[in-house]
PDB file of N, CA, C, O and CB in Angstrom:
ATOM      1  N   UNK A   1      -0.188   1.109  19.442  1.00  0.00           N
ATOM      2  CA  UNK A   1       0.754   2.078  18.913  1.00  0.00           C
ATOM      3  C   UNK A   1       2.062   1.387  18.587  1.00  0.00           C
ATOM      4  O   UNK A   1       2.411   0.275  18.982  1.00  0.00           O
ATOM      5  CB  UNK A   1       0.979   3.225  19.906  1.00  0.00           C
ATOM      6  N   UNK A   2       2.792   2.296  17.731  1.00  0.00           N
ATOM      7  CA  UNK A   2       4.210   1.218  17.296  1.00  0.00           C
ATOM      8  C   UNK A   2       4.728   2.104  16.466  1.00  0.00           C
ATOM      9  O   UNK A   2       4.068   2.856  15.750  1.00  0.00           O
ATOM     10  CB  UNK A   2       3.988  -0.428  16.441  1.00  0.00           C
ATOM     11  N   UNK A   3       5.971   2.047  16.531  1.00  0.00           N
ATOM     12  CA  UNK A   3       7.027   2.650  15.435  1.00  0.00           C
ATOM     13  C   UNK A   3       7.377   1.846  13.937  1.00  0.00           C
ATOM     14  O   UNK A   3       7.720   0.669  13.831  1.00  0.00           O
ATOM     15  CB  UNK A   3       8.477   2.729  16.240  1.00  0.00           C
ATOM     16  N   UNK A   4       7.231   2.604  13.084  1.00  0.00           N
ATOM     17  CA  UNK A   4       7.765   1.789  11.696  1.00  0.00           C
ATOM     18  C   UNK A   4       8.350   2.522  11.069  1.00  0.00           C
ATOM     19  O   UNK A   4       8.163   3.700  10.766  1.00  0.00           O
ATOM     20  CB  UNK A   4       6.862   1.208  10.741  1.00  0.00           C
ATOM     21  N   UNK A   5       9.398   1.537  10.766  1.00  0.00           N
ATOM     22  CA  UNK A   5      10.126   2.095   9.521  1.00  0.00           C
ATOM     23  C   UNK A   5      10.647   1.344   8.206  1.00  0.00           C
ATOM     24  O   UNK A   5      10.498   0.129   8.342  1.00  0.00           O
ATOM     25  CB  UNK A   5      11.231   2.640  10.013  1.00  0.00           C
ATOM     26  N   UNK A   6      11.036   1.584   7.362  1.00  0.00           N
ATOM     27  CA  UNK A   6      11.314   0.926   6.281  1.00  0.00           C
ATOM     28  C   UNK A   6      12.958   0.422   5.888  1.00  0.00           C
ATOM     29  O   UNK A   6      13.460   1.546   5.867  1.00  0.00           O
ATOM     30  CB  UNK A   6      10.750   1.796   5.331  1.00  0.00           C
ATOM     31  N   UNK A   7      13.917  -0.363   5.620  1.00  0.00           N
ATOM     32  CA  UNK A   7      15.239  -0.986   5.416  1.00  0.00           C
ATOM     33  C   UNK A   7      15.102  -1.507   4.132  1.00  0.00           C
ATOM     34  O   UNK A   7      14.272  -2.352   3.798  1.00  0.00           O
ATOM     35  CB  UNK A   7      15.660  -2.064   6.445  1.00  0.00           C
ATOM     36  N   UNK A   8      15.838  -1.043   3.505  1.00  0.00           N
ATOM     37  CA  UNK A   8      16.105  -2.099   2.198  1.00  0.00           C
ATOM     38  C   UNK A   8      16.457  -3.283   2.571  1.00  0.00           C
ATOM     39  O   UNK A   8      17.233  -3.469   3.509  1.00  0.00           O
ATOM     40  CB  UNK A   8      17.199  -1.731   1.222  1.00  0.00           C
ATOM     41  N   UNK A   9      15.961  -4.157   1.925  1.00  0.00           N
ATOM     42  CA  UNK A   9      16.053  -5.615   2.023  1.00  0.00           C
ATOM     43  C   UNK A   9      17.935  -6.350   1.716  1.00  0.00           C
ATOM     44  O   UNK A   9      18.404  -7.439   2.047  1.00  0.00           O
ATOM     45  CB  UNK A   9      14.784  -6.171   0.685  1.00  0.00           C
ATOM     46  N   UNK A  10      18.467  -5.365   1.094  1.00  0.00           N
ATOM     47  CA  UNK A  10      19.925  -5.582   0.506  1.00  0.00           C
ATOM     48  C   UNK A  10      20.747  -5.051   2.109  1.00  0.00           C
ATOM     49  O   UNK A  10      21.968  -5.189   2.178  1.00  0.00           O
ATOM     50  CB  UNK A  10      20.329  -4.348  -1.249  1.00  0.00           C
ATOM     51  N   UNK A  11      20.075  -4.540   3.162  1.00  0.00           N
ATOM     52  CA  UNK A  11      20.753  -3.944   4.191  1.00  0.00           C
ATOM     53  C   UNK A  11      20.580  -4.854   5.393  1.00  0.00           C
ATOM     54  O   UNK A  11      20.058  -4.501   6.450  1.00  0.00           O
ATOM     55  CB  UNK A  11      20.268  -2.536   4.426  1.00  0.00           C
ATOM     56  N   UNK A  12      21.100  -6.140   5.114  1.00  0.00           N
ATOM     57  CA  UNK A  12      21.267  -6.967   6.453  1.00  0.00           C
ATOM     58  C   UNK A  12      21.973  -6.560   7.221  1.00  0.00           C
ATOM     59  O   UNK A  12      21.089  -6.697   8.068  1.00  0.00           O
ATOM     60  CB  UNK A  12      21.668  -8.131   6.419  1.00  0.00           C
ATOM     61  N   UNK A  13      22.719  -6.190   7.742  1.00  0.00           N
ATOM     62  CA  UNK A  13      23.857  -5.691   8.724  1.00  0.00           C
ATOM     63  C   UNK A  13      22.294  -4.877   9.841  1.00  0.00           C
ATOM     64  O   UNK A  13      21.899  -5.297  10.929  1.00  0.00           O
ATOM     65  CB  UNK A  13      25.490  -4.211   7.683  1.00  0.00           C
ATOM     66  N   UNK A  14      21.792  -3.767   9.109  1.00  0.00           N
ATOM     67  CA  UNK A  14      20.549  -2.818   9.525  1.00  0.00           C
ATOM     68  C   UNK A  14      19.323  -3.607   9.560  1.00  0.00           C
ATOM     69  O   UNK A  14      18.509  -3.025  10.277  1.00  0.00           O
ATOM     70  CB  UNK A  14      20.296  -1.581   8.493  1.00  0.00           C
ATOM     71  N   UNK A  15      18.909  -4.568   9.136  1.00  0.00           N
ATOM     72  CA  UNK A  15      17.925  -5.542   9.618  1.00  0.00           C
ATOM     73  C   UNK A  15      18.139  -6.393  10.967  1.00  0.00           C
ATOM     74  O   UNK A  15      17.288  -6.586  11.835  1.00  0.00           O
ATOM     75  CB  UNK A  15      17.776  -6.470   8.553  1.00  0.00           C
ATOM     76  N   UNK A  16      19.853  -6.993  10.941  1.00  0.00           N
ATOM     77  CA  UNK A  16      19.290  -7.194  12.139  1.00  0.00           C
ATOM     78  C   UNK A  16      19.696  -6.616  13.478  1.00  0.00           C
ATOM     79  O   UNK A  16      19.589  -7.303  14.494  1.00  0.00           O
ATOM     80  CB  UNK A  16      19.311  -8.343  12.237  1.00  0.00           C
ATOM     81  N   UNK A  17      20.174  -5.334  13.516  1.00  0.00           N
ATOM     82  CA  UNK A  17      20.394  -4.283  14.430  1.00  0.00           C
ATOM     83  C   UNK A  17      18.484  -4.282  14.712  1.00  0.00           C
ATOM     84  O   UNK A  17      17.931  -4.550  15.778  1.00  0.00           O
ATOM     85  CB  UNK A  17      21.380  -2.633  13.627  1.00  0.00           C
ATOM     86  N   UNK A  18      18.067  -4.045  13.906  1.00  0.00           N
ATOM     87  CA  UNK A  18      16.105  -3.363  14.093  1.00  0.00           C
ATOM     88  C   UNK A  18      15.751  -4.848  15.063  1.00  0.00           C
ATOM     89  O   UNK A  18      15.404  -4.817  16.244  1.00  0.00           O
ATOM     90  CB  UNK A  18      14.634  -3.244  11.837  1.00  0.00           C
ATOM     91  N   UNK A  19      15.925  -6.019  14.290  1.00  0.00           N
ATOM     92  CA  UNK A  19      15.134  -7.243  15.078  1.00  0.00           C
ATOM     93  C   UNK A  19      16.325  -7.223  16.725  1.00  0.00           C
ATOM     94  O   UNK A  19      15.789  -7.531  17.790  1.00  0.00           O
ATOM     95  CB  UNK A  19      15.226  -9.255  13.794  1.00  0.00           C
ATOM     96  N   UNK A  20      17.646  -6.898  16.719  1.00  0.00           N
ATOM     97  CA  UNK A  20      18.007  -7.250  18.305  1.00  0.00           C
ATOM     98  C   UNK A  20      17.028  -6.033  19.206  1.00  0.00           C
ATOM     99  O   UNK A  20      16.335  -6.225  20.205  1.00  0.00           O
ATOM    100  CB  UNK A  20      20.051  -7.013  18.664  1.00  0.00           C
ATOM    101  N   UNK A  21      17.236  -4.917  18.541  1.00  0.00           N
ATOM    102  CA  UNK A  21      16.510  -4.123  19.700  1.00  0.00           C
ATOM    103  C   UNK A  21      14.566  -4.309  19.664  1.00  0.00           C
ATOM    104  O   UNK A  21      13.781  -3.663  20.358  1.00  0.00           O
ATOM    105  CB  UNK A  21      17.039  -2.244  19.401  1.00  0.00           C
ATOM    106  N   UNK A  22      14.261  -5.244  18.769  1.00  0.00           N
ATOM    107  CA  UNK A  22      12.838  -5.878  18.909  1.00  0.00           C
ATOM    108  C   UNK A  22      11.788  -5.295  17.813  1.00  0.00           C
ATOM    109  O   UNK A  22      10.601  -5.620  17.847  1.00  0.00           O
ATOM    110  CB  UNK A  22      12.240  -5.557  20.452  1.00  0.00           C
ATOM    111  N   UNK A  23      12.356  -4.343  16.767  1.00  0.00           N
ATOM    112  CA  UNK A  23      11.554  -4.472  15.289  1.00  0.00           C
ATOM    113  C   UNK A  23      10.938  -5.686  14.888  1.00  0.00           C
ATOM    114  O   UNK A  23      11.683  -6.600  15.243  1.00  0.00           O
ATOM    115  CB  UNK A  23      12.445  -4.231  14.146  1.00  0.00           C
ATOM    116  N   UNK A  24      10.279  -5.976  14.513  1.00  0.00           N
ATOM    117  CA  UNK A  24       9.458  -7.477  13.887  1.00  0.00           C
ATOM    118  C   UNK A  24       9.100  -7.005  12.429  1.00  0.00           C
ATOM    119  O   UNK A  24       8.474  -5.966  12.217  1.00  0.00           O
ATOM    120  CB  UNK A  24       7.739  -8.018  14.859  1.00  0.00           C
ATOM    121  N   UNK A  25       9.552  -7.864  11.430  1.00  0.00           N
ATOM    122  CA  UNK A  25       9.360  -8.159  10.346  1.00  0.00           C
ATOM    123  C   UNK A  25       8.069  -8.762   9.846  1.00  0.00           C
ATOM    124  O   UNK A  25       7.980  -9.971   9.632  1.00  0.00           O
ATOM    125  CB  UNK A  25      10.244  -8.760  10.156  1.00  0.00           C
ATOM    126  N   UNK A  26       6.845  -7.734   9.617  1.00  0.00           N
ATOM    127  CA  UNK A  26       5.503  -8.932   9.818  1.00  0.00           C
ATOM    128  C   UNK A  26       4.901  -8.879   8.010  1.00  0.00           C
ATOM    129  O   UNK A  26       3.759  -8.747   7.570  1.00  0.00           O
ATOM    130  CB  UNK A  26       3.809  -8.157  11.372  1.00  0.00           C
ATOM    131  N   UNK A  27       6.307  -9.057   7.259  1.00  0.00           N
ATOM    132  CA  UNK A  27       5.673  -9.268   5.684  1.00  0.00           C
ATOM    133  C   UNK A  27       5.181  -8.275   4.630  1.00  0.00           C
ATOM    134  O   UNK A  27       4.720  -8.426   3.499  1.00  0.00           O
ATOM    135  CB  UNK A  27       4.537  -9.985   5.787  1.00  0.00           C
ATOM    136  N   UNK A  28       5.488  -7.009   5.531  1.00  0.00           N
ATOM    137  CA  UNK A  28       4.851  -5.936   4.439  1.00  0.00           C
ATOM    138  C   UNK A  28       6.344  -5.928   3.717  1.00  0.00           C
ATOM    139  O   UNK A  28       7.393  -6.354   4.201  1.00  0.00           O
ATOM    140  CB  UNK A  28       4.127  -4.112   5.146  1.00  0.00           C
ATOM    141  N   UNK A  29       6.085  -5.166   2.092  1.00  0.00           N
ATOM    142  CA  UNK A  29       7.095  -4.790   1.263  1.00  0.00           C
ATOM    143  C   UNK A  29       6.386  -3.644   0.817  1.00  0.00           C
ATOM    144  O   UNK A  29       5.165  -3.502   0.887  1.00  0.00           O
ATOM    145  CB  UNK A  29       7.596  -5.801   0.202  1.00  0.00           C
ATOM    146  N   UNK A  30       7.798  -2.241   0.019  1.00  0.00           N
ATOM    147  CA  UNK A  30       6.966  -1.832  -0.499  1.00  0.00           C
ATOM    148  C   UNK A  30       8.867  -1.416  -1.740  1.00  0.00           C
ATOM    149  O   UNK A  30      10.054  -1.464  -1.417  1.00  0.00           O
ATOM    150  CB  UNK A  30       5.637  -0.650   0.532  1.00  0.00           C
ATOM    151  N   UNK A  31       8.444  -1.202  -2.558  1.00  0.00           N
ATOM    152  CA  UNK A  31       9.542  -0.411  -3.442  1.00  0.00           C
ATOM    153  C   UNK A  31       9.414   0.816  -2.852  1.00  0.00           C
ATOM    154  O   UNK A  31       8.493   1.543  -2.480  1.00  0.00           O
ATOM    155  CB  UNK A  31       9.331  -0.314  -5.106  1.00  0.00           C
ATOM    156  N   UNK A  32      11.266   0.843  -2.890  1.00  0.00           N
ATOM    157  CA  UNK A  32      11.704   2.318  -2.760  1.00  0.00           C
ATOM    158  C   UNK A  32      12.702   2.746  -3.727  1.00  0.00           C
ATOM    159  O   UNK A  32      13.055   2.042  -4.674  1.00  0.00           O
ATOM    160  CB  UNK A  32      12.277   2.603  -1.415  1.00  0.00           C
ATOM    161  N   UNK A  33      13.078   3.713  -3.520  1.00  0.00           N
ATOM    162  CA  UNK A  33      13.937   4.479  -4.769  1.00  0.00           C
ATOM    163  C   UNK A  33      14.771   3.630  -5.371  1.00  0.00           C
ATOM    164  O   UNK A  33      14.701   3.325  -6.562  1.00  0.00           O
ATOM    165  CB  UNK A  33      14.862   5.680  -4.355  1.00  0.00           C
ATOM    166  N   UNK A  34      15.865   3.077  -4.309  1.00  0.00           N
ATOM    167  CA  UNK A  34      16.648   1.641  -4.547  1.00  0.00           C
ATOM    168  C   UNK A  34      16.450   0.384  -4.512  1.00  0.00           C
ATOM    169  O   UNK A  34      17.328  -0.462  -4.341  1.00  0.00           O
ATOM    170  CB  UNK A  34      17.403   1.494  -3.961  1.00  0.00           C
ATOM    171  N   UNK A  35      15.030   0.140  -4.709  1.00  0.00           N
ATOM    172  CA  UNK A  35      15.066  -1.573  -4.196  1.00  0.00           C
ATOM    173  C   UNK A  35      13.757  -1.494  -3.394  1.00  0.00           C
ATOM    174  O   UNK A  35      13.058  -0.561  -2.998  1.00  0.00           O
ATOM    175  CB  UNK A  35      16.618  -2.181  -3.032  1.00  0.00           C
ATOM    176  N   UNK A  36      13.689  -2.931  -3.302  1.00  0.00           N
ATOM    177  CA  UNK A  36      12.822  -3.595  -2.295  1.00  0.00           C
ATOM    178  C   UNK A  36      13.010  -2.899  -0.562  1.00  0.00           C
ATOM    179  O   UNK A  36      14.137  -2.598  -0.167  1.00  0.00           O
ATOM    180  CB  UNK A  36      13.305  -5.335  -2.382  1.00  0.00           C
ATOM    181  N   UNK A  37      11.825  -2.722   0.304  1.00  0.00           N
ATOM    182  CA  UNK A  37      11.869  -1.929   1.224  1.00  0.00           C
ATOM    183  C   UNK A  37      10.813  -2.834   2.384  1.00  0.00           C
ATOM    184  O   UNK A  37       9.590  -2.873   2.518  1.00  0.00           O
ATOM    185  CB  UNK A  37      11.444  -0.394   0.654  1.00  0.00           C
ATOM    186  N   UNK A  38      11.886  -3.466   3.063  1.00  0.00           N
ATOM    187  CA  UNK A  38      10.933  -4.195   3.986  1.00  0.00           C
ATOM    188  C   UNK A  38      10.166  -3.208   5.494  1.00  0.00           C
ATOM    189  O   UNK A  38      10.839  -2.410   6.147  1.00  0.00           O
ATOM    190  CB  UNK A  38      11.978  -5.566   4.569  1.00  0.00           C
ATOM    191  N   UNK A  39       9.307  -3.384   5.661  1.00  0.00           N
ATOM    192  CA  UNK A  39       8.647  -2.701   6.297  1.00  0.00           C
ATOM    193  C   UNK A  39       8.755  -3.344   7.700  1.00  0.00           C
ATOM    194  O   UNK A  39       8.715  -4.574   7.671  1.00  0.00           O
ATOM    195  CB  UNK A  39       7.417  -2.546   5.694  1.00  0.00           C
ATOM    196  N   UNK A  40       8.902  -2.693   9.111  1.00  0.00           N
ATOM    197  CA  UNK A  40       9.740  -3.632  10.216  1.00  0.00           C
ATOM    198  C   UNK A  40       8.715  -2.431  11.038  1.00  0.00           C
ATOM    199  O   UNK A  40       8.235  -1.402  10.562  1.00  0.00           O
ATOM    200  CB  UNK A  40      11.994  -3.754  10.375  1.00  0.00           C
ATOM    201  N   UNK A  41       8.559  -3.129  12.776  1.00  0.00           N
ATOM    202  CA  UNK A  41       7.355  -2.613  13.193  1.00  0.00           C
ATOM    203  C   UNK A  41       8.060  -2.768  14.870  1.00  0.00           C
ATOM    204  O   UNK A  41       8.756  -3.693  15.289  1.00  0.00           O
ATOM    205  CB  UNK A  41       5.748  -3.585  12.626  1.00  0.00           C
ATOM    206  N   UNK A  42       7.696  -1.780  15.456  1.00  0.00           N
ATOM    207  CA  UNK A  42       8.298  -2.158  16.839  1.00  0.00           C
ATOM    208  C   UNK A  42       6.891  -1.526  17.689  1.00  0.00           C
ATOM    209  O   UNK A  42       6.577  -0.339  17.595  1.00  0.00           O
ATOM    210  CB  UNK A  42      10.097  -1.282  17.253  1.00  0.00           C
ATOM    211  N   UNK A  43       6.168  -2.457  18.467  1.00  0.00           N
ATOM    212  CA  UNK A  43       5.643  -2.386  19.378  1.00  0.00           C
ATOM    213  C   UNK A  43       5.625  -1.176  20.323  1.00  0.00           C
ATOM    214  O   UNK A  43       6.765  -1.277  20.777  1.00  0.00           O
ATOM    215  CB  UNK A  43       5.958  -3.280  19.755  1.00  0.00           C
ATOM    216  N   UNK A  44       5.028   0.036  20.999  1.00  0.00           N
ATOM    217  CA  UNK A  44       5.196   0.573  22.111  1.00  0.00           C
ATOM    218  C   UNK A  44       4.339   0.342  23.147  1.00  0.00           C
ATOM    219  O   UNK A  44       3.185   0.734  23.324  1.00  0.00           O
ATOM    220  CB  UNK A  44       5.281   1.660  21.936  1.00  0.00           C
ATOM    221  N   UNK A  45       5.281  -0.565  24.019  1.00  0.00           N
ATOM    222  CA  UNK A  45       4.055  -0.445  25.561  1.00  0.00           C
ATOM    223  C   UNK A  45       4.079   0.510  26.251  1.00  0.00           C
ATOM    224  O   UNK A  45       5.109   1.185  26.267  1.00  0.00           O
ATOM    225  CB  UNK A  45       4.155  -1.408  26.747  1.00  0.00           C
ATOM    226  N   UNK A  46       3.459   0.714  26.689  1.00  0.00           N
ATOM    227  CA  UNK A  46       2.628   1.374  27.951  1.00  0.00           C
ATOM    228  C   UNK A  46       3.004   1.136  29.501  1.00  0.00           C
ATOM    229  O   UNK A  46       2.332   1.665  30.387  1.00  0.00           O
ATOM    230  CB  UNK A  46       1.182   0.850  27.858  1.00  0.00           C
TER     231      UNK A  46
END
């Protein structure tokens, strides 16, 4: 299980807020309304 969500790629400040609290960046893209939309994935343990 895992949470995802999507960041525009132009929103570094918000990329790496997602990777300190442990989002991982594992290569998906997808277009969004504005731009490129990196797809970021956070793990839920158990």
């Amino acid at each position: 299980n895992e949470v995802v969500l999507a960041v525009n790629e132009k929103n570094i400040p918000a990329q790496n807020l997602y990777e300190k609290v442990g989002f991982q960046d594992k290569g998906f893209r997808r277009m969004g309304p504005i731009g490129q939309q990196i797809i970021m994935h956070l793990p839920i343990i158990k």
